[in-house]
C-alpha positions in Angstrom: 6.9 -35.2 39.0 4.5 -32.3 38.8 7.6 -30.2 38.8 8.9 -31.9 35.5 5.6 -31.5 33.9 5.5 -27.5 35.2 9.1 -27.2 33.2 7.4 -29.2 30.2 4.4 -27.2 29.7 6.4 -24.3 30.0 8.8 -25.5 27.6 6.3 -26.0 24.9 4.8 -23.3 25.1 8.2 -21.1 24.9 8.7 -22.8 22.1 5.3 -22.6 20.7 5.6 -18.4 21.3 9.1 -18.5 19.3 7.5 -20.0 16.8 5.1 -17.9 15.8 6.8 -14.8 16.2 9.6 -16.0 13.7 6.6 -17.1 11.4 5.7 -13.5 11.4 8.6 -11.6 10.9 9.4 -14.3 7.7 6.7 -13.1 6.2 8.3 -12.8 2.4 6.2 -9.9 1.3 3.4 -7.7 2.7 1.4 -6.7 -0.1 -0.6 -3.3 0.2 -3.5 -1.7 -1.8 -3.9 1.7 -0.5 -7.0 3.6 -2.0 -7.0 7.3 -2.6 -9.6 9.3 -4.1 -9.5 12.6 -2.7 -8.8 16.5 -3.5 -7.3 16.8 -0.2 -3.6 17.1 -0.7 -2.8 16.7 2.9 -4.3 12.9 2.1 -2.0 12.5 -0.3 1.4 14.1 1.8 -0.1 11.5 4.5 -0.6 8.7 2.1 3.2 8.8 0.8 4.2 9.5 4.8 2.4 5.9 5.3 3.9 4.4 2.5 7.7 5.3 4.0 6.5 4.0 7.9 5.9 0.5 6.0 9.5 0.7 4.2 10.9 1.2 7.3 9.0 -1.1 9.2 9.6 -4.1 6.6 12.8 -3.1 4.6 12.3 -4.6 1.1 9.5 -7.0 2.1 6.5 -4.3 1.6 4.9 -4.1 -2.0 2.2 -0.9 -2.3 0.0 -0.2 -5.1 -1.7 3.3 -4.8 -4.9 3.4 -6.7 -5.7 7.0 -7.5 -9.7 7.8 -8.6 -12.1 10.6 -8.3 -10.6 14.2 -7.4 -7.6 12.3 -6.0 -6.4 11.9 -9.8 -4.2 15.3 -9.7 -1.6 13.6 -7.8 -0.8 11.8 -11.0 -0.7 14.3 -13.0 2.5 15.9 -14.3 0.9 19.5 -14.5 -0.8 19.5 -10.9 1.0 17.8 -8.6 3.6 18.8 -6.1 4.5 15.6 -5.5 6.3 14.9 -8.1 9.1 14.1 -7.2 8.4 11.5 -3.9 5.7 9.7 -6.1 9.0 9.5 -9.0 11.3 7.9 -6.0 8.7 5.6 -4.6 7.6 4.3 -7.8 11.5 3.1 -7.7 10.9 1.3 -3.9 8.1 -1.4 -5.0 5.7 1.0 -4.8 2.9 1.0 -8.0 1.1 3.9 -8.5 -2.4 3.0 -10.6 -4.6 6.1 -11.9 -8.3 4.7 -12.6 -9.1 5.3 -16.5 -13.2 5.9 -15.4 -11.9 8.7 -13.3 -9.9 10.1 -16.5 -12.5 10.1 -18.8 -15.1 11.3 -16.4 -12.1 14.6 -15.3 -11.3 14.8 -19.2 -7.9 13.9 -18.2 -5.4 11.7 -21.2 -2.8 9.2 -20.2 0.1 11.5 -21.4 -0.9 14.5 -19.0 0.1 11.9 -16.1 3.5 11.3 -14.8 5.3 9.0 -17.0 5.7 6.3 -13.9 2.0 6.1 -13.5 0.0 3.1 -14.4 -3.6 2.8 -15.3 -6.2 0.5 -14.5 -9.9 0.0 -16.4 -11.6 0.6 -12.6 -10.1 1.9 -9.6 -12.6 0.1 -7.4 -12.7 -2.8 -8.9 -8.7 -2.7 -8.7 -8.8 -2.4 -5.0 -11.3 -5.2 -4.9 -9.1 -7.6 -7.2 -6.2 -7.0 -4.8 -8.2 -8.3 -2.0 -9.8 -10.9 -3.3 -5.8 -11.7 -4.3 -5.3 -11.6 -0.6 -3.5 -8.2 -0.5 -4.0 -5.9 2.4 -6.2 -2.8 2.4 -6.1 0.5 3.4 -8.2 3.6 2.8 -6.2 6.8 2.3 -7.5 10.1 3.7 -9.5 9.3 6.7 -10.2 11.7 9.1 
C-alpha cells in the first residue's frame, strides 16, 4: 500500500512538472520593451545582438519595441546611423522601432531625417511605462 501511494505521488507530480513546462513553452507571444537612450553605439550593436538571441530563442513568438530617447536618437536617424540596414530588416521580424518626439525636439531633430521604418511616440518614458503597465516585458539597453 505505501508503495502504491509512493508511485501516485510521484505520478502527480510528473505530471504536474509536464504541465507546466508545456504551459511555458505555449506561451503565444513574448512581448518586449527594450529602452535605449544612449550615445554609446556599442549599446546599440548590443541591443540589436539581444534582439536576434530572443528571435532565436522564440522563433515568431517574440514581439520587440525599441524605444529610442536622449542621445540614443542617432540610431534612427537616416544620416547618422550605421545601422541602417539591421534596424531596416528587424523592423521586418516584429520588431517596432519608436523614436521619442521630446527627445527630437529637445536634439532639433524632424521626423523626415529618421529612417522611414521608424515610429514615434509623444514620450519615450512614458512609452516604456505604458508597455508595462500593458504587461510587456522590460529591458534596459546599455548596461554596463
Amino acid at each position: 500500500m505505501k508503495n502504491h501511494f509512493r508511485l501516485l505521488i510521484l505520478t502527480l507530480f510528473t505530471s504536474f512538472i509536464l504541465s507546466q513546462a508545456n504551459a511555458q513553452n505555449n506561451v503565444s507571444q513574448h512581448k518586449v520593451v527594450v529602452q535605449l537612450n544612449t550615445a554609446d553605439t556599442s549599446a546599440w550593436s548590443s541591443t540589436i545582438g539581444n534582439i536576434k538571441n530572443l528571435q532565436k530563442i522564440w522563433p515568431n513568438n517574440v514581439i520587440v519595441e525599441v524605444v529610442v530617447h536622449g542621445k540614443a536618437l542617432d540610431l534612427l536617424v537616416a544620416a547618422k546611423t550605421h545601422l541602417a540596414n539591421e534596424v531596416i530588416e528587424m523592423s521586418k521580424t516584429n520588431v517596432q522601432f519608436s523614436a521619442c518626439e521630446n527627445s527630437m525636439r529637445k536634439h532639433h531633430i524632424d521626423k523626415s531625417e529618421l529612417l522611414n521604418i521608424a515610429n514615434t511616440v509623444p514620450s519615450g518614458v512614458a512609452e516604456v511605462i505604458l508597455k508595462q503597465e500593458a504587461g510587456w516585458s522590460y529591458l534596459k539597453a546599455g548596461v554596463n
